[in-house]
N, C-alpha and C positions, 0 to 999 in steps of 0.2 A: 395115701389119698384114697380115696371111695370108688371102689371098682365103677357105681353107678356114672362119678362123674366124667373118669375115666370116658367111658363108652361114649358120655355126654359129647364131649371135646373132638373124640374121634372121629362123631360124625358128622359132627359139625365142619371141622376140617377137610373131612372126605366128601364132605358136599362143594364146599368151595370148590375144592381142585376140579371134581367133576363141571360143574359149572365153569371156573376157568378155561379150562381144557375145551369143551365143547365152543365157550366162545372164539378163541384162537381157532380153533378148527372151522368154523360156520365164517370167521373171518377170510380167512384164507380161501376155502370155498364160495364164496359169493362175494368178493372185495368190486368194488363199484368204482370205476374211476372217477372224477367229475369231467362233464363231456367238455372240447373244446368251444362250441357255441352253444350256451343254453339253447332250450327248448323256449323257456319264455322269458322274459324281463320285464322288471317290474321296477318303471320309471317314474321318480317323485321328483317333484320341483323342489330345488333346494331352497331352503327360507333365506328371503332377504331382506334390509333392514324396514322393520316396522312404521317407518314415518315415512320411507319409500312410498309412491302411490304410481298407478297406471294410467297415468298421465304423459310418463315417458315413454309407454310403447301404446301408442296409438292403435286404433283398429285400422284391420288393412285395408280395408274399402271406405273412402271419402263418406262422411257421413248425409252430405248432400246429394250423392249421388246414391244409398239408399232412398233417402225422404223420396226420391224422385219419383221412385214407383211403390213406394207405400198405402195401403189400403187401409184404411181403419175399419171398415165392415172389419176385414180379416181382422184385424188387430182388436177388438170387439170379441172375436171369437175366443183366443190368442189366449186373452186378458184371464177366462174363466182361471186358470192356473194360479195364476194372480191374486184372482176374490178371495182363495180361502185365505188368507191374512191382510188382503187391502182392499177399501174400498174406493169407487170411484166415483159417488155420489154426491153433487153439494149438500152441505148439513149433513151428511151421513158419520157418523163417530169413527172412530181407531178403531183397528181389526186386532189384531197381533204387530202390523207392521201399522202405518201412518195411512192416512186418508188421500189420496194420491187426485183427489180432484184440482185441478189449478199446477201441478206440479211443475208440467213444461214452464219455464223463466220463474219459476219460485227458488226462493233460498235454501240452500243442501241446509237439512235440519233444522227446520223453521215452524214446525206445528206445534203451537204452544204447549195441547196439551197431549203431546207422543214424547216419552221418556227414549231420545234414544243417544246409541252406546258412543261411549267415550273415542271411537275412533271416527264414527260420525261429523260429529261435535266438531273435532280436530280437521279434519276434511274441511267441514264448511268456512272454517277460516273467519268463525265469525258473523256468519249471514254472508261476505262477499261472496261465496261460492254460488252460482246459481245451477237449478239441475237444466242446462240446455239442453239440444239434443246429442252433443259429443258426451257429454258428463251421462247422462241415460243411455245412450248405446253401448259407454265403454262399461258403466255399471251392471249393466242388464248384462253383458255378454259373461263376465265371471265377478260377480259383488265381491266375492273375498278378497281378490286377488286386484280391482280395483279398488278398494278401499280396507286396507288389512287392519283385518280389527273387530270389523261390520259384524252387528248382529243376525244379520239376513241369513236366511238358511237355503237361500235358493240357492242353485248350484251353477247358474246362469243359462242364458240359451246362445246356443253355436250359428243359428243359424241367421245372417243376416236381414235376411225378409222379414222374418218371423219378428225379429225385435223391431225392426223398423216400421213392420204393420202395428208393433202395440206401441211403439212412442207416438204416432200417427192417431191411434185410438185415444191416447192419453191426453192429445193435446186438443181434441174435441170436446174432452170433457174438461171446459171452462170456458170461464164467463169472456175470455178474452184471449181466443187463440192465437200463438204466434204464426207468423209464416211460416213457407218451409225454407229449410236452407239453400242459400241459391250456390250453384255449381261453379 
């Protein structure tokens, strides 16, 4: 065999070991145990079945006893978050999302001409579905999560007021406002 290769193999070899070596050693010197209670957790909601809707766990505050102190001035303001993909206009066109003028007691997924997504569709049931204001609070509060599926990319709002000033806002804007819900 060829001295050259020889030498080749040898040092190759003697690189390994060096390298094994040193990592067994940097092991043993700085071995990390995992601690008994993380530092942090990183909590997912486990997925559940897809025709599943949130309609089973209710929001925890009566939705009439939001309406009660709802402001639509506020909810007006609320709403600009909103504009960038919906509008709230009569005759105003589709945004990115549907034209949300009339929405209070309209049909889940009923603007002729808004293409929306197959879990929508299925929600509405048809047109029986209407968006009242339990159907718009529990939406508003996590879309995905009440309607799994939704193309909506909002990520919903936590904060009771806040949604109930912009369902309040929402229902202003039409030709024929509902009441609010009574207590």
């Amino acid at each position: 065999m060829n001295s050259y290769v020889n030498m080749g193999v040898g040092a190759l070899l003697g690189t390994v070991f060096v390298v094994l070596s040193v990592s067994i050693a940097s092991e043993g010197l700085f071995h990390a145990e995992n601690p008994e209670k993380p530092g942090y957790e990183i909590a997912a909601a486990e997925a559940t079945d897809a025709s599943a809707t949130a309609e089973a766990a209710p929001a925890a505050v009566p939705i009439a006893d939001l309406m009660a102190s709802a402001d639509p001035v506020k909810g007006e303001t609320l709403f600009k978050k909103c504009a960038s993909c919906h509008s709230a206009e009569k005759g105003a066109g589709n945004k990115v999302g549907p034209n949300l003028y009339g929405v209070v007691g309209r049909p889940i997924a009923h603007v002729a001409d808004f293409g929306y997504s197959t879990a929508m569709k299925a929600f509405s049931q048809d047109g029986k579905e209407v968006w009242n204001f339990d159907h718009l609070n529990g939406f508003l509060t996590a879309p995905k999560k009440y309607v799994k599926g939704t193309a909506m990319g909002f990520a919903g709002d936590k904060k009771d007021d806040e949604r109930a000033n912009i369902i309040a806002y929402l229902n202003t804007k039409s030709d024929s406002p509902l009441p609010m819900p009574a207590k």
